[in-house]
C-alpha positions in Angstrom: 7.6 7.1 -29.8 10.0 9.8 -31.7 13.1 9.0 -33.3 15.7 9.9 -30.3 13.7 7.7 -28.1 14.1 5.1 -30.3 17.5 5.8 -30.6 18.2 5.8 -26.8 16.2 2.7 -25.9 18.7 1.0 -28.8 22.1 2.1 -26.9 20.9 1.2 -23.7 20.0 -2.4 -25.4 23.8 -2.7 -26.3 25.5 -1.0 -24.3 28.7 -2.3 -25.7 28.8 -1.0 -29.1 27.8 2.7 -27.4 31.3 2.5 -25.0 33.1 1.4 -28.5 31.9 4.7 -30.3 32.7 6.7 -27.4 36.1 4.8 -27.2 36.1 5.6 -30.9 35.5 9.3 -30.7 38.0 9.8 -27.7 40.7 8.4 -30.2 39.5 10.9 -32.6 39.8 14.1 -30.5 43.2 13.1 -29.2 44.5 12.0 -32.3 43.2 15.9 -33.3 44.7 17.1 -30.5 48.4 15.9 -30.8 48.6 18.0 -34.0 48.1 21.3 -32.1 51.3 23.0 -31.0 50.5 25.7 -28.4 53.9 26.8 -28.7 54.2 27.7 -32.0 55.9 31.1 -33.3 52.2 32.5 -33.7 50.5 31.4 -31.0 48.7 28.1 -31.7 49.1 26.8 -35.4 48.3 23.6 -36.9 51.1 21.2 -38.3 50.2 18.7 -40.6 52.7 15.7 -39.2 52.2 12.4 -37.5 52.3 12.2 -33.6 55.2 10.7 -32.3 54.9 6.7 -32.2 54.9 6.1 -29.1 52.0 8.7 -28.2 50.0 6.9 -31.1 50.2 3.5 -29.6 49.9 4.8 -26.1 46.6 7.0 -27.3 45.2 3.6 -28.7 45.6 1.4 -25.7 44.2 4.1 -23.5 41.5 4.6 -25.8 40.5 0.8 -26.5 40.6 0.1 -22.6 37.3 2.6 -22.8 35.6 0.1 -24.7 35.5 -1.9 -21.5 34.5 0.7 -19.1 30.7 -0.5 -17.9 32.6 -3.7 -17.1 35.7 -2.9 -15.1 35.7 0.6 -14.3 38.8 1.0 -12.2 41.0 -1.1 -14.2 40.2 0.9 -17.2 41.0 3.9 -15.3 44.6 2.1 -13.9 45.3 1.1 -17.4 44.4 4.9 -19.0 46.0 6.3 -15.9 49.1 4.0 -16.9 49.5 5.4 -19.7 49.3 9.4 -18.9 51.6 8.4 -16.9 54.4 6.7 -19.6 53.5 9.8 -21.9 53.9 12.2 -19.3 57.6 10.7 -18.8 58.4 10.0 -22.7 56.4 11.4 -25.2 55.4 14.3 -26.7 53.4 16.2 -24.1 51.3 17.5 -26.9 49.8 14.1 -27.0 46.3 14.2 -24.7 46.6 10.8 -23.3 45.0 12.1 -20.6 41.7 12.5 -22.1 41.0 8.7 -21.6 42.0 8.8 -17.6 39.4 11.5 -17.3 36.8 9.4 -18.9 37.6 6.5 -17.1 37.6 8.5 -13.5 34.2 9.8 -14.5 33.3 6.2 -15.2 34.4 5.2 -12.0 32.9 8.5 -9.9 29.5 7.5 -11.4 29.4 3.6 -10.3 30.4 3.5 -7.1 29.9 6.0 -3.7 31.4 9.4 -2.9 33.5 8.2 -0.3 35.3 6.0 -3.0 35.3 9.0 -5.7 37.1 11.3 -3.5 39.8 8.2 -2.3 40.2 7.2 -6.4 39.2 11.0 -7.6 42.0 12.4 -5.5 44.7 9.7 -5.7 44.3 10.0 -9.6 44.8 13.7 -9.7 47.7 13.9 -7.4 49.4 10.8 -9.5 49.2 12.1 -13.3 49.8 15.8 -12.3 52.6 15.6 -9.9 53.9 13.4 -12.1 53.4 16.1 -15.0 55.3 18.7 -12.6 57.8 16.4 -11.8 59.3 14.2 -14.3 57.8 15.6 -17.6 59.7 17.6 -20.3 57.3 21.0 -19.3 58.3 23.1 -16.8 56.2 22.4 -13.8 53.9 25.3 -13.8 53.0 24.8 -17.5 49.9 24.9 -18.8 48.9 21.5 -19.5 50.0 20.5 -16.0 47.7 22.4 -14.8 45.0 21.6 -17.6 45.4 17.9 -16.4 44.7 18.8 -12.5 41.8 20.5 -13.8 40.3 17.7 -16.1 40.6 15.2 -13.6 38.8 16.8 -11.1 35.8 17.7 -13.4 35.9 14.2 -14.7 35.5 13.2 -11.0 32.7 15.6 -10.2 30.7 15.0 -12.9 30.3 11.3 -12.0 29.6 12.2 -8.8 26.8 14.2 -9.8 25.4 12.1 -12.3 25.6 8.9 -9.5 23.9 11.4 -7.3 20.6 12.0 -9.8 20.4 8.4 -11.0 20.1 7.5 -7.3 17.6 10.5 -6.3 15.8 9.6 -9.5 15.9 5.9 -8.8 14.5 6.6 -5.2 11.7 8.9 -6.0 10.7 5.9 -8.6 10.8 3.5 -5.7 8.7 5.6 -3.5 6.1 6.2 -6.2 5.7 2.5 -6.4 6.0 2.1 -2.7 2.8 4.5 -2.9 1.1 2.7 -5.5 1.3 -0.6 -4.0 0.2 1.1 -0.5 -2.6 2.4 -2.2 -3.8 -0.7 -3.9 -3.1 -2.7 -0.3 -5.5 0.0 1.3 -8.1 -0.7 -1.4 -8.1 -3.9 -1.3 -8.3 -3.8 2.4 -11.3 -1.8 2.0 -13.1 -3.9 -0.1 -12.7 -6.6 2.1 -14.1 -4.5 5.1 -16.8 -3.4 2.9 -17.6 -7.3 1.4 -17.9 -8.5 5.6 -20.0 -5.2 6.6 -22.5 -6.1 3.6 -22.3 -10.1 4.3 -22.9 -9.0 8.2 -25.9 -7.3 7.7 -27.5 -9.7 5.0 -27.1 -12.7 7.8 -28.7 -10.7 10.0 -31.4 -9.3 7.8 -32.0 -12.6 6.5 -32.0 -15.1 9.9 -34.1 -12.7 11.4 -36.7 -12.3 9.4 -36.9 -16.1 8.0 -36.7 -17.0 11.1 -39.8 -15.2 12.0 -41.1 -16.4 8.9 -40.5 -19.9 9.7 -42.0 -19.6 13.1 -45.5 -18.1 12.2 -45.8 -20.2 8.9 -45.4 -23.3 11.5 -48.3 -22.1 13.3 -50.4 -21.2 10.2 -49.8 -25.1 9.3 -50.9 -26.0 12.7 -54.2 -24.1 13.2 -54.7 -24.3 9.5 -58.3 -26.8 9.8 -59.7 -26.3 13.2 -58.8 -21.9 13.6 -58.6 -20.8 10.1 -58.7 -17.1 11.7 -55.4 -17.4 14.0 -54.1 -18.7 10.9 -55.1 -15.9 8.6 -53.3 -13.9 11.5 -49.9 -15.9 11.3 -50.1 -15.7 7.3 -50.6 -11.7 8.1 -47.7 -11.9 10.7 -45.5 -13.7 7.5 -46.4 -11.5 4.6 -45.5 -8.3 7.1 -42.5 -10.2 8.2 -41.3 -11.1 4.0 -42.0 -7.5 3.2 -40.0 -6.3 5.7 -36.9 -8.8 5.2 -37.2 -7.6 1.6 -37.3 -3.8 1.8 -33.8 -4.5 4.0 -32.5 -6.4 1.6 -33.4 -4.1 -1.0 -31.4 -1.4 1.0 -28.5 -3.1 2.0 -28.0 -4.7 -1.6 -28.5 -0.9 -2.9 -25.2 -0.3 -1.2 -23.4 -1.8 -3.8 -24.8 0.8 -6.5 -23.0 3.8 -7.8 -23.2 7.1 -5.7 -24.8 8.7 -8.9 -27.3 5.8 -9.6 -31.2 7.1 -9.3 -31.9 4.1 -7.5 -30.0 4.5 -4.5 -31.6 4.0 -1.2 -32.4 7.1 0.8 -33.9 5.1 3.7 -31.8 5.7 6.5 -30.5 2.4 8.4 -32.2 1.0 11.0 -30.8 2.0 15.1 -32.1 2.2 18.3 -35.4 4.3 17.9 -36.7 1.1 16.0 -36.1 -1.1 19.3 -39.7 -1.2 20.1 -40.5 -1.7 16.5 -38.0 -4.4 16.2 -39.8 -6.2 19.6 -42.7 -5.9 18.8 -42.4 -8.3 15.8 -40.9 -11.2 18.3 -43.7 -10.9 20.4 -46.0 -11.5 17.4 -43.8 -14.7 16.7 -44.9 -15.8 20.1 -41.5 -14.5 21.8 -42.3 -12.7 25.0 -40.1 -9.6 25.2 -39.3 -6.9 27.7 -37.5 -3.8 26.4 -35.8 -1.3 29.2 -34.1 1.9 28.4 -32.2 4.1 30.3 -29.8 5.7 27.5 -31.6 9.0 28.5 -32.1 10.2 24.8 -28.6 10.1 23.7 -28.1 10.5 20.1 -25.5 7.7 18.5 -23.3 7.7 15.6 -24.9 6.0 12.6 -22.6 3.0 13.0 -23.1 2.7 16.5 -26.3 2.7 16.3 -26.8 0.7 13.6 -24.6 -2.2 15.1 -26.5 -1.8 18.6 -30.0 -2.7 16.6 -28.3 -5.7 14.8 -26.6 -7.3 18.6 -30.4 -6.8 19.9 -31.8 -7.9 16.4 -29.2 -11.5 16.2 -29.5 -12.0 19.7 -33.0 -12.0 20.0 -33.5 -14.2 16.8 -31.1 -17.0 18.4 -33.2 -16.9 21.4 -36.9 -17.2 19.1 -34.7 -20.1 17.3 -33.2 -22.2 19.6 -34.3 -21.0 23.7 -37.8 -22.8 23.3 -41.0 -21.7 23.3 -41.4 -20.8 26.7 -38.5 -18.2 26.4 -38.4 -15.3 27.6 -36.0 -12.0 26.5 -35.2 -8.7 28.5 -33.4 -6.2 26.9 -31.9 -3.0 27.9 -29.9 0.1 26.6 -28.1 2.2 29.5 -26.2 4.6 29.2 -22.8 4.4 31.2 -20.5 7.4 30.8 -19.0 7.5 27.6 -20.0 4.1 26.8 -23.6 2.5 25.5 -24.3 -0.8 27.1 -26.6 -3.5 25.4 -27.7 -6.4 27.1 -29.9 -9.5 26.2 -30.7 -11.6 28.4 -32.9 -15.0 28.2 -34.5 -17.7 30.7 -35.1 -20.6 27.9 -33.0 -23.7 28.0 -32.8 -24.6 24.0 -30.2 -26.4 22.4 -26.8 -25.2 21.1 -27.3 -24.8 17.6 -26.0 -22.1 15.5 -24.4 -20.6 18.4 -27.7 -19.9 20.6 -28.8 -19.0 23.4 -30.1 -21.2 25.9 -27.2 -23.4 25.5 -23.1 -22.8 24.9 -22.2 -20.3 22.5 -22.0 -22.4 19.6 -17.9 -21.9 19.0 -17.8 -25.5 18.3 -18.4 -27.0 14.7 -21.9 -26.6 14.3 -21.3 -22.8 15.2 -23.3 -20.6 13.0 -22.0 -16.7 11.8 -24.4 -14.7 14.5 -22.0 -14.5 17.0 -19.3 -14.2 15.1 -20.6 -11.1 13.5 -21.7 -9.7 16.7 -18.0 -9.6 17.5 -16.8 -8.7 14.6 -19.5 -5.6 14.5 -18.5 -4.6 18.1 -14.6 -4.9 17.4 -14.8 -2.6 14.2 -16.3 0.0 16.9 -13.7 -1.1 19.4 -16.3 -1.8 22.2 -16.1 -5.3 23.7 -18.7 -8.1 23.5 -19.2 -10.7 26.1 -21.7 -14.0 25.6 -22.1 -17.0 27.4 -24.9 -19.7 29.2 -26.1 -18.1 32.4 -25.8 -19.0 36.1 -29.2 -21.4 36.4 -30.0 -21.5 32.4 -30.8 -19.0 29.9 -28.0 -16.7 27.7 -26.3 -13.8 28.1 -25.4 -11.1 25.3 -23.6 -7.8 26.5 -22.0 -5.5 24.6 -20.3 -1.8 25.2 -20.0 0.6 22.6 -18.6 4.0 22.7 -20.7 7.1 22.4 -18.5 8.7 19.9 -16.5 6.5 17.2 -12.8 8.3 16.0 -14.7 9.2 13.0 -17.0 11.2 14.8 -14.9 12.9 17.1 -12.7 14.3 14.0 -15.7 15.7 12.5 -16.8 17.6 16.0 -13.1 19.2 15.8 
């Protein structure tokens, strides 16, 4: 920090003592000033002699009432105003007891609005030089008549001006912390988008394939003495099934790296040309599933897509979980105008746990997340999402996405 800065930050700690040197070196330039005589035989000379009395005392109230400026501008400026006035009536008009009303006015002009500078700016000049003009010794188109109208009204424009910057200064500081905050809100928002996106699809990475997991170790333990080779063939089913669960939890995890890191994933995320893929591991749980298309080959934005295979991926996990054994799932992809529809459908009549199928949609307490982020998926994609137990048993997930996302229309422009 250099000196001046130093020396600046110190004033505006006490502002005080800086109006007292400034009241001090007003006193000093009029006291300089009453000794010029712009009248003299050789134009303007220097006297060495005292000012008269009264101009001394007047100079010293005018200039002590400075002191107080910051404090209470206009009656600093009605008590220096005062006084003009008194030495424009009695004393020696050599005396610049104006000096310290056009201090105060400026004081005045750069507290308060321009409405009020031009009322006080205006009612000041027409007071102390009419005045001047009027009652004072000097004829009225003398000099320092006029020199007072003129003082006055730069005193009164300068504060203006300086008001004016403080407050455009003072507002372009506001906005730039205005922006700041707005950007840290966005960030934060964000982040928060990005922590339920990730937390979305590690639920359904995770109750998918554990779930699968679960179901074929059940039967490994079951047939483990009297078939060991259907149980080889469920321990198969759950080493495909863990391998799987872990390579998408490798990629979804691998999200959270750096853009630069070497160890990003490059596997694309999983959509719709995995369906059969994705069915064909329920029906090696046991699950009997149906997949029917009629989306005519139409190509999806990656988040569309991606949330279509996780609505087909949660819904057919709560139906392997909790629609029974006997269960049986039908999906189907159509395309319908500008809109993708997705519907799973199930005949088993399973409890109501974790918000499954085959009974109510689990809003209750003992609702799990896989709805929940269904919705949440299908609202971030402004589509809608309807569940619910069907007419004569069974559950119902349908969900309509849009073809193109905002994102992707802006980059087709």
């Amino acid at each position: 920090m250099s000196t001046l800065t130093r020396a600046r930050c110190r004033l505006r700690a006490h502002p005080f003592a800086l109006d007292a040197a400034l009241a001090a070196g007003v006193l000093v330039c009029m006291l300089a000033g009453s000794f010029v005589d712009p009248h003299g035989p050789d134009g303007i000379t220097w006297e060495l002699r005292a000012p008269d009395p009264l101009s001394l005392v007047l100079m010293t109230l005018g200039a002590a009432a400075l002191a107080f400026r910051r404090r209470a501008p206009r009656r600093v400026l009605a008590l220096a105003g005062g006084a003009c006035v008194v030495e424009s009536v009695t004393g020696d008009p050599r005396a610049p007891v104006a000096m310290c009303a056009v201090v105060a006015l400026y004081t005045v002009a750069s507290t308060t609005d321009r409405p009020t500078t031009w009322r006080i700016g205006l009612l000041t000049t027409t007071v102390l030089t009419g005045t001047a003009m009027i009652a004072g010794p000097l004829p009225w188109y003398a000099q320092e008549n006029l020199a007072i109208f003129a003082w006055t009204g730069i005193g009164a424009t300068a504060g203006d001006a300086v008001r004016s910057r403080r407050a455009f200064v003072r507002a372009i500081r506001e906005r730039a912390e205005r922006a700041e905050r707005t950007r840290e809100e966005e960030a934060r928002r964000r982040v928060a988008e990005e922590r339920l996106r990730i937390a979305r699809d590690l639920h359904d990475v995770v109750a998918h394939h554990i779930a699968l997991i679960n179901v074929q170790a059940g039967v490994a333990a079951h047939v483990m003495d009297r078939r060991p080779d259907q149980a080889k063939e469920a321990l198969a089913h759950v080493r495909e099934a863990s391998r799987s669960a872990l390579g998408e939890l490798r990629a979804t995890v691998g999200l959270l790296r750096q853009s630069g890191d070497p160890e990003a994933p490059t596997e694309p995320a999983p959509g719709l040309d995995r369906l059969d893929e994705l069915a064909g591991t329920f029906r090696s749980a046991g699950l009997r599933v149906e997949v029917a298309r009629a989306d005519q080959g139409t190509v999806l934005p990656a988040a569309v897509d991606l949330a279509a295979y996780r609505i087909v991926q949660e819904a057919l996990t709560n139906v392997r979980k909790h629609a029974g054994d006997a269960a049986k799932a039908e999906v189907s992809v159509v395309r319908v105008g500008p809109h993708i529809e997705i519907t799973v459908l199930d005949d088993g009549t399973g409890d109501d746990q974790d918000g499954a199928p085959g009974g109510g949609p689990g809003d209750g307490p003992g609702g799990g997340h896989g709805l929940l982020g269904m919705r949440e998926r299908v609202a971030a994609l402004r589509g809608t999402l309807t569940t619910g137990p069907r007419y004569g048993g069974g559950f119902r997930v349908h969900a309509i996405l849009p073809v193109e996302t905002r994102t992707s229309a802006q980059d087709g422009l």
